[in-house]
C-alpha positions, 0 to 999 in steps of 0.5 A: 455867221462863223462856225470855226468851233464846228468840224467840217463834217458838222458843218455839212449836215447842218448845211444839208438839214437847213436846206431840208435835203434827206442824206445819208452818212455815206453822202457826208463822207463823200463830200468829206473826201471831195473837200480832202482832195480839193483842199490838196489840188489846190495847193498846185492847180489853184482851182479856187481862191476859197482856202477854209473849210468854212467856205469850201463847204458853204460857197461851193458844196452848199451852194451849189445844192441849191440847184436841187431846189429847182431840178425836175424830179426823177431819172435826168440828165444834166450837164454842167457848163464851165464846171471848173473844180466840179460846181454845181455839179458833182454836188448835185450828183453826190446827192442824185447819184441816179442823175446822169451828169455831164462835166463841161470844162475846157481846162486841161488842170480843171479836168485832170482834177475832175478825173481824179475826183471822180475816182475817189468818189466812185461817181458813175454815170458821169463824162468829162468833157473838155471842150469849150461850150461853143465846140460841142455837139447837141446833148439832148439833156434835160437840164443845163446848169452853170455857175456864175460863168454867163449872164442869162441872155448869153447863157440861153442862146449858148446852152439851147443846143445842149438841152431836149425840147421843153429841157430847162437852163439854170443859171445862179445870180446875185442881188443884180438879178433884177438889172440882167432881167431888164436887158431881155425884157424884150428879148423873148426870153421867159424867166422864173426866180427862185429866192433862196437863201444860202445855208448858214449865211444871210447871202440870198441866191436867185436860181433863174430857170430859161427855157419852158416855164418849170410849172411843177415847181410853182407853189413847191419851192416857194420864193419865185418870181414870174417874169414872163407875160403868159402866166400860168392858170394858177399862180400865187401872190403875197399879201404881207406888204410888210414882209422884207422878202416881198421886195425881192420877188418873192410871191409867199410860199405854202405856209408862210402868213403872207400865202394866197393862190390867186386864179390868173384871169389873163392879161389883165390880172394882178401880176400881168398889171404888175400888181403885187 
């Protein structure tokens, strides 16, 4: 889908209204500025190999906002592992300025920019940390996000001392979720997926969520997938074999036909025996 005939600022609002996210005209500005200012640093810092507005909007902001769908509500704190030029999350900050966010980065050329941003947008309650994640002490945060940086074993033992006790890991994959899911199988390590598609594009994203099983978003979001024995005491299924969507995971969601909560009787019900 290309949209060469839209303004930057268009764009972005149908980006933010597709993902259903509430905004307001100061958010878009500053995602205008952030775009200004990435677009001039890269010409000497070559912080990303994506040039158009198009994409810059759509695989960086846009992207990156998806991460929204899978953070726990309220007053958080987030750090952001492998930063690069601010993805995910100076995106998720614009858009939860009450997020206390830290930049993990170990680039000197990547934090000089992150400097510089943070100063255009006026973003507080934001730390720059130039280090690599293997040199920092334990956080305590709430949530670790990265972005295409590790794979889901690598990035659950890495990022564990960066967050809280039952804090959660959000990592980002492609249509190979399902080969990464295989390797830790018997890892120990529990897993929830959530399908998503990326605004304006037929690219679909899985947001895997590491860490203490995210209930609360069970049932909210929709597209999600458990991958873990211990199942929650209501889950749902989907009923419409012939949905293209059921192929991915994607277990039906609040108003879609193929919907239903099916009580988890152990063990033994439908989606331990791998049932669908």
């Amino acid at each position: 889908m290309h949209y060469a005939m839209s303004s930057p600022e268009s764009l972005m609002i149908k980006g933010l209204k597709e993902l259903a996210l509430p905004f307001t005209q100061g958010q878009v500005r500053l995602f205008m500025a952030y775009l200004t200012e990435l677009k001039k640093w890269n010409k000497a810092y070559n912080l990303t190999s994506l040039k158009t507005d198009e994409d810059i909007i759509i695989k960086h902001f846009l992207d990156s906002l998806l991460y929204l769908k899978a953070l726990p509500h309220g007053n958080i704190s987030v750090v952001d592992v492998g930063s690069g030029a601010g993805f995910p999350g100076i995106p998720i900050k614009i858009m939860r300025p009450e997020i206390v966010m830290y930049l993990l980065e170990p680039s000197r050329k990547k934090t000089n920019f992150l400097r510089n941003i943070i100063k255009v947008l006026g973003l507080e309650a934001i730390e720059i940390m130039e280090r690599r994640i293997e040199n920092v002490e334990p956080l305590a945060a709430d949530v670790a996000v990265t972005r295409a940086l590790f794979d889901i074993k690598e990035f659950s033992e890495k990022a564990r001392p960066l967050v809280k006790r039952g804090g959660r890991l959000i990592l980002s994959k492609g249509p190979k979720v399902h080969e990464e899911l295989k390797t830790i199988k018997n890892k120990g390590i529990a897993c929830e997926i959530l399908i998503l598609k990326l605004p304006l594009t037929d690219i679909v994203r899985s947001m895997v969520i590491t860490g203490q099983v995210a209930l609360d978003i069970i049932g909210e979001q929709g597209h999600h997938q458990l991958t873990h024995d211990e199942m929650p005491q209501n889950f749902t299924i989907c009923i419409n074999a012939e949905c293209r969507l059921r192929k991915t995971g994607c277990l039906g969601f609040e108003g879609c036909p193929g919907f239903k909560a099916k009580a988890n009787s152990g063990k033994e019900g439908h989606w331990a025996k791998g049932q669908r």
